[in-house]
N, C-alpha and C positions, 0 to 999 in steps of 0.2 A: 236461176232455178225457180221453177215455177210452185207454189206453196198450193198442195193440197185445200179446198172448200174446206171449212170448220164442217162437223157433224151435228147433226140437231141438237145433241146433248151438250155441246161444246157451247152453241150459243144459248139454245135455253138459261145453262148454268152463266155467261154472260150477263143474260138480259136479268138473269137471278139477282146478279148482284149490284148492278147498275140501279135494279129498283130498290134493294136492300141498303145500298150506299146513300139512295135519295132520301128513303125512307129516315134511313138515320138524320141526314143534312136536315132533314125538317124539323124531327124530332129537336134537334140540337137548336135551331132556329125559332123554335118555338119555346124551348126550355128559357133561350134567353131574354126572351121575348118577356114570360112570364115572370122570369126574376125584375128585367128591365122595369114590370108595371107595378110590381110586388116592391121595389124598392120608391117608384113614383108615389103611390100610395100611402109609404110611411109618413110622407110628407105633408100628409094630411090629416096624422094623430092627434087628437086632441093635443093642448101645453105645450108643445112646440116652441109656440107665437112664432110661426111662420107665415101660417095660413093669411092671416091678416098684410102682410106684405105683397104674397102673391096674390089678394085681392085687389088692393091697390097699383100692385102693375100692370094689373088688366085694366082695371079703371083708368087709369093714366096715359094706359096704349091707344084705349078708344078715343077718349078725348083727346088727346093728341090728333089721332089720325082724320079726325072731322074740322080738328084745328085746320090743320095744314090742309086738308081740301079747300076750306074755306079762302087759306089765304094764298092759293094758287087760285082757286076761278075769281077770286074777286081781286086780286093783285095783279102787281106786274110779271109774274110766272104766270098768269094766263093760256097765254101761246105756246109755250113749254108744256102746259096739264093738257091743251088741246092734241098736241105732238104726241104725247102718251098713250092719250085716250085711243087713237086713231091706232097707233101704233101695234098696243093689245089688240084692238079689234080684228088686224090684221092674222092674228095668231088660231083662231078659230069661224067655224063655220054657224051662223048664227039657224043653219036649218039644224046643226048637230048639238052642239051647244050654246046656251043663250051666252049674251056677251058677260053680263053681270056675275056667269060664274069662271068667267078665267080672273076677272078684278079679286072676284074670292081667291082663286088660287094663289096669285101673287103675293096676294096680304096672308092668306096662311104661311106661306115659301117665306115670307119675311118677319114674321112673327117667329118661324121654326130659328130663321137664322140668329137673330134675335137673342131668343131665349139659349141657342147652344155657344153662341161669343162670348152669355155673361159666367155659364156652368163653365165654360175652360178658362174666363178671365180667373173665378172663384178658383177651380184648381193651380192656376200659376202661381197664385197668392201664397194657398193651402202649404205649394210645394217648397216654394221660397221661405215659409214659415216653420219647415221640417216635420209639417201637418200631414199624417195619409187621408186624403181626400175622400177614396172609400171608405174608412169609419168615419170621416165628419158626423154624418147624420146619428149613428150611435152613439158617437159622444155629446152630440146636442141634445138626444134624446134622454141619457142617463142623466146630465145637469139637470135639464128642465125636469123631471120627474124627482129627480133624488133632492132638489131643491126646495120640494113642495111634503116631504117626506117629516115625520115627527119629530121636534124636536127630545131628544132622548140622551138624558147623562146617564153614563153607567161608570159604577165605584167598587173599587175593588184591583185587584193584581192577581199576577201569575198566569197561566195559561186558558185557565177558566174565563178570563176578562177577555183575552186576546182572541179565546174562540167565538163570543159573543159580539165582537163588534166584528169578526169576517162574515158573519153571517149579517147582521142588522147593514151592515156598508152596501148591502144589495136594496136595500127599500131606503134607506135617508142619506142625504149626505150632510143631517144636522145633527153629527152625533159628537159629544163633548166624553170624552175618558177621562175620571178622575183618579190615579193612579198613585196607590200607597209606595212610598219611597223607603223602607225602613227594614228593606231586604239588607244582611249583614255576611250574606254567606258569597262563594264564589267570586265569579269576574266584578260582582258589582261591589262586595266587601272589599273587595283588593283594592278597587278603584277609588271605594268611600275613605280607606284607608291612607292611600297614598295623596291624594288630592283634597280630601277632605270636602268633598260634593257629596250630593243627593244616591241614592243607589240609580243607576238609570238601568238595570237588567228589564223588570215590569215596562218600562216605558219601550226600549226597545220593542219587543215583544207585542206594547200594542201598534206602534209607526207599522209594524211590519203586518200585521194586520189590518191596517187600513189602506196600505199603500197599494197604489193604481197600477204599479208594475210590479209583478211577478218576479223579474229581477231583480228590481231592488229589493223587494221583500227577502229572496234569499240569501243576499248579499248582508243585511243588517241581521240576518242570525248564524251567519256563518263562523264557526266555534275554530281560530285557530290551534293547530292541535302540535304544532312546536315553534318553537323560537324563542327566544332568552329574553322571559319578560311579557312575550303575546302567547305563550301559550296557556291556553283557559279563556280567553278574552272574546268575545263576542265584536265584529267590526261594528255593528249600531252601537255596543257600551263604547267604545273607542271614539266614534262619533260625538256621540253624545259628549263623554270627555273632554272632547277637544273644544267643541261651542263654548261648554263649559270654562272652562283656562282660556277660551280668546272673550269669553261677552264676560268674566266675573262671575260668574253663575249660570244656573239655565233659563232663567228669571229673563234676564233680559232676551234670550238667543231663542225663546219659545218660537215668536214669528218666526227666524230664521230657520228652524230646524223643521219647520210646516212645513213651508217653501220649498226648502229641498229634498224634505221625502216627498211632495206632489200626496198628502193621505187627503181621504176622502173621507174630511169632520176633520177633529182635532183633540189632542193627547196633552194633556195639564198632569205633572206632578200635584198632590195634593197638598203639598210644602216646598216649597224652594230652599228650606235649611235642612241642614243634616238632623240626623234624628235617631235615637236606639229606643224598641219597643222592650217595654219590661213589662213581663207578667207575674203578679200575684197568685199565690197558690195555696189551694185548699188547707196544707201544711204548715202555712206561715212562713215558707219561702219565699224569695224573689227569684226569677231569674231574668238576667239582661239580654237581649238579644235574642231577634228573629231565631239566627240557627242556633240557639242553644236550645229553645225551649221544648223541641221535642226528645234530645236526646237527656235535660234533666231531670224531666215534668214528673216522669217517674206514673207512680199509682197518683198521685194527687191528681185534683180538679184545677181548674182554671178558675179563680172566682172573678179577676179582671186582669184586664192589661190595659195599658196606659202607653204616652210616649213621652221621653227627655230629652231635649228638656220640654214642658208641656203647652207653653203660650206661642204654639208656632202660627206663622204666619199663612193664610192664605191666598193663590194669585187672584188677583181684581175678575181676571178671564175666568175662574173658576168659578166665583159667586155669580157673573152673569150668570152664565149660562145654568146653573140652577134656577135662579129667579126666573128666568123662559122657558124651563123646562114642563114639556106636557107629558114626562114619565121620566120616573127615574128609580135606576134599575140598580141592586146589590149582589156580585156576584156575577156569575159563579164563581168559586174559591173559597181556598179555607179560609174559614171562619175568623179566626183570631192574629191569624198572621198574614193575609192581603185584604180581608174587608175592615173589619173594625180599625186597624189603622190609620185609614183613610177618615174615617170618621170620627178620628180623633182629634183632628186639626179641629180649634173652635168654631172658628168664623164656616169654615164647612158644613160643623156639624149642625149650627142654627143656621144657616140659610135652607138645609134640608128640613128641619125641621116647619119653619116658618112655609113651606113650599105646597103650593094647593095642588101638584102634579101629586098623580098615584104614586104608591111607594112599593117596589115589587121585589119580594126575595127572591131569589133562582135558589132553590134546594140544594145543597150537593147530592147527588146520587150514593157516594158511602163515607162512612165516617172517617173520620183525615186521624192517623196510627200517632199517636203522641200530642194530639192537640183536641181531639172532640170525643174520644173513646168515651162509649157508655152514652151518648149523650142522643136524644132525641130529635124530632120536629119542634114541640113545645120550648124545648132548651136554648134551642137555636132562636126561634121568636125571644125569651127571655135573654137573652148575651144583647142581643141587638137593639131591646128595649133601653137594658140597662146601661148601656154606654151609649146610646144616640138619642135617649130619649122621648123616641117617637118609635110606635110599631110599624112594622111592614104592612099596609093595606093589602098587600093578596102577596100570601107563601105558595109558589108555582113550583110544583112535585111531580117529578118524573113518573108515570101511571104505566108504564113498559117492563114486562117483565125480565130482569136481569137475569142472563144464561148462569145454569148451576155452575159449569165450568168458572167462568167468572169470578164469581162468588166467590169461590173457595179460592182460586188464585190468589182476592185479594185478603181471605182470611185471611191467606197464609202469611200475609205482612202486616197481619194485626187490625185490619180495617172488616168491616161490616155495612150492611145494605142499611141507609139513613131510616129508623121508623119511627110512626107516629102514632103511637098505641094510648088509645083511650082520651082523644084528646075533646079540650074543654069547648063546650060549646063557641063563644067567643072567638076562640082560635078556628074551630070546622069551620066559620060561617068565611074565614079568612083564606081556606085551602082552595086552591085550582089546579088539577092536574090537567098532564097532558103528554103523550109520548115525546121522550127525551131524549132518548137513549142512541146514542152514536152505533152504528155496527160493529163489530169487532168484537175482541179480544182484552177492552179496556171498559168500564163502567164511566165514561165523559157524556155530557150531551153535545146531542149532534148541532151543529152552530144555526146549521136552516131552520131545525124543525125549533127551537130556543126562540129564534128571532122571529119564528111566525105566531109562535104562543103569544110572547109578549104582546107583539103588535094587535091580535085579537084582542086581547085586554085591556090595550088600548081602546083600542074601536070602543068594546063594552064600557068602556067608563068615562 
C-alpha cells in the first residue's frame, strides 16, 4: 500500500522539531560543558594546596618530554624517533598543515590521556575507599577553609550552645564546646543516677550539632518513647553511657567518641566527675540541684550558685584549647543553670580568666521563668563577674524587634523580653547589637545570623 506524501504542515512541523530537539541537545551540551569548567575551575581556589601540584606536573611533563627526546636522538632509540618522525609526517599535508602541528596534536592527545588515566586511577581509589568522588572536591575544600577558620571555645549547655556551634561549624572546624555536666533532671538524671557518670544530655545535644551527617545527628537525639527502661532515653545519652562503663569514665573515651561521631571541632565535658549544682538564695535558702531550682526558687533571688563537691577537675584538652583560643564565647543559655556551671570548675575558670582571647556574652533574648526573673543586661554582666571573676569584653544583644504575639506567649509562662534600662557607662561602651532573632513562633537566635555577629567581632578585635 502506497503511503500518501506528508503535507507541508506535516513536515514543517517535522523539521519543527528535529531543530527543537537539536536545539535542546546543544543547550544540554553546553550546560555540561559549563558545569564540566565550572567544576575545573574550583580547582583553582585559593587554599586548596592543589594548585601547586598541578604546577609541578606540568613542570615535570615538559621536562620529561625534552628528556626523552633527548635521549631518543642522542641514544640508541635513534632509528625508532626517526621511524616516528617520518611516520607522523606521513599523516598530513605540509601545503595544508605544517608538520610541527600534528607533533602538537599528539602531545596534547597524550597529555589529555594522561591526565583522564590519573582522574579515574583517583576515582577507583575514592571508590574502593567508600569515597563519593563527586564530592571529593567539596570536602577538600570544606577541610582546607574550615581548617584555617578561628580558633573559638564556646561554654555553656542546653540548646542555646547546640544552636551556636550549628551555625559557627559552617566557618571553622576549630571550635572546642565546653559543656556544663550538672544537668539532674530527665534521661541524663536517671543515667547520673543509675551509673553514677557525668550528665551526658548537653553533650549529646552538642556531638549532634557538630556532626557531619545529618543522620547521625538524628539518630543521637532520637527520644525513645516505650520500652522498659529506654523509655525517656536519648540513643546519644545511651551512647554516651556505654563509652562511659567500657573506658571508666568519659575521660578517657573523649578521643573515641570524636571518632565516631566524625563532629566537626570537638565536645569536652567541663568535669569529668559527677557533680550537683546548688544555689543560694536571696532568702537564706539552699537549694540542690539543677531541676529543683526553678520549681523552689520561689520570689527569692539567686545571690550564687556554686557545684559539690567544689575542687573538680578539669580535662588537660580543655585548658588547651582555651590557652589557643582567639574568642571565647558564653552562651547562649540560661544563666545559672548551663553557663556558670561550666565556669565553676576552677582550673576552667582561671585559664579563662588568664586568656588574652576576647570574652563574648550571647544575651538571652527573654528572661529564663524561675531562674533570672526581674533581672536585667547589667545583672547578668554582674552574676558573671561574680563567679568568673573577669567581665565579658562585649555583651552581644539581640537589636530585632520581637513579634507582640510572642511576647505575650512567653509572658504567659512567666518570662519577659531581656532589658537593659539605664545602663552604666562602662557596661554601654561594652554593648554590641545585632539582629538575632530566629523566625518563628519562639524568641531563640537564629544560629547563622549568632555565628556571623560573633565572627565580625572577631575580625573587629
Amino acid at each position: 500500500m502506497i503511503r500518501p506524501a506528508p503535507t507541508l504542515p506535516t513536515r514543517l512541523y517535522a523539521v519543527g522539531r528535529l531543530y527543537a530537539r537539536g536545539r535542546l541537545d546543544l543547550r544540554e551540551r553546553l550546560g555540561r560543558s559549563r558545569r564540566w569548567l565550572g567544576s575545573m575551575s574550583r580547582w583553582l581556589t585559593p587554599g586548596l594546596g592543589v594548585k601547586r601540584w598541578f604546577g609541578l606536573f606540568a613542570v615535570c611533563s615538559l621536562v620529561g618530554a625534552f628528556a626523552f627526546l633527548h635521549l631518543t636522538w642522542t641514544g640508541p632509540l635513534h632509528f625508532a624517533a626517526t621511524r616516528w618522525i617520518l611516520y607522523l609526517n606521513k599523516l598530513t599535508d605540509p601545503q595544508v598543515m605544517p608538520l610541527w602541528m600534528v607533533g602538537g596534536i599528539v602531545t596534547l592527545l597524550a597529555l589529555v590521556g594522561a591526565v583522564t588515566s590519573m582522574v579515574m586511577l583517583n576515582r577507583s581509589v575514592l571508590r574502593a575507599t567508600d569515597n563519593d568522588p563527586s564530592t571529593t572536591l567539596d570536602t577538600i575544600h570544606s577541610v582546607r577553609t574550615l581548617s584555617r577558620g578561628p580558633r573559638v571555645v564556646a561554654v555553656g549547655g542546653g540548646t542555646g550552645l547546640a544552636k551556636l556551634l550549628g551555625g559557627l561549624k559552617d566557618h571553622s572546624g576549630n571550635l572546642t564546646a565546653v559543656v556544663t555536666v550538672a544537668d539532674d533532671g530527665g534521661s541524663s538524671g536517671r543515667l547520673r543516677e543509675s551509673l553514677d557518670m557525668i550528665a551526658p544530655g548537653d553533650l549529646t545535644d552538642c556531638y549532634a550539632a557538630l556532626s557531619d551527617s545529618p543522620v547521625l545527628a538524628r539518630l543521637l537525639l532520637h527520644r525513645f518513647k516505650r520500652g522498659d527502661g529506654l523509655e525517656g532515653h536519648t540513643f546519644g545519652n545511651l551512647l554516651l553511657a556505654t563509652l562511659s562503663e567500657e573506658q571508666g569514665g568519659l575521660q578517657g573515651a573523649m578521643q573515641d567518641v570524636h571518632e565516631v561521631l566524625n563532629v566537626r571541632g570537638e565536645v569536652f565535658p567541663a568535669t569529668t566527675s559527677p557533680t550537683a549544682l546548688v544555689a543560694e538564695l536571696s532568702d537564706g535558702r539552699t537549694v540542690r540541684g539543677e531541676s529543683q531550682l526553678a520549681l523552689q526558687k520561689g520570689s527569692a533571688r539567686i545571690v550564687r550558685v556554686r557545684l559539690d563537691p567544689p575542687d573538680l577537675p578539669a580535662l588537660p584538652a580543655v585548658l588547651e584549647a582555651v590557652r589557643q583560643a582567639s574568642l571565647i564565647v558564653l552562651g547562649p543559655g540560661s544563666l545559672y543553670t548551663s553557663i556558670l556551671p561550666a565556669l565553676l570548675v576552677p582550673e576552667v575558670a582561671q585559664a579563662i580568666r588568664d586568656s588574652s582571647a576576647p570574652l563574648v556574652y550571647a544575651a538571652p533574648i527573654m528572661t529564663e521563668p524561675g531562674e533570672t526573673d526581674a533581672m536585667n543586661l547589667g545583672d547578668h554582666d554582674d552574676a558573671i563577674f561574680a563567679h568568673l571573676g573577669r567581665r565579658a569584653d562585649v555583651l552581644l544583644v539581640n537589636s530585632q524587634p520581637v513579634p507582640p504575639a510572642v511576647v505575650d506567649r512567653y509572658a504567659a509562662e512567666g518570662a519577659a523580653l531581656l532589658g537593659s534600662p539605664g545602663l552604666e557607662a562602662q557596661l554601654r561602651k561594652r554593648v554590641r547589637y545585632a539582629p538575632l532573632l530566629a523566625p518563628g513562633l519562639v524568641a531563640h537566635h537564629d544560629p547563622a545570623a549568632l555565628a556571623k555577629a560573633l565572627l565580625a567581632l572577631k575580625r573587629r578585635n
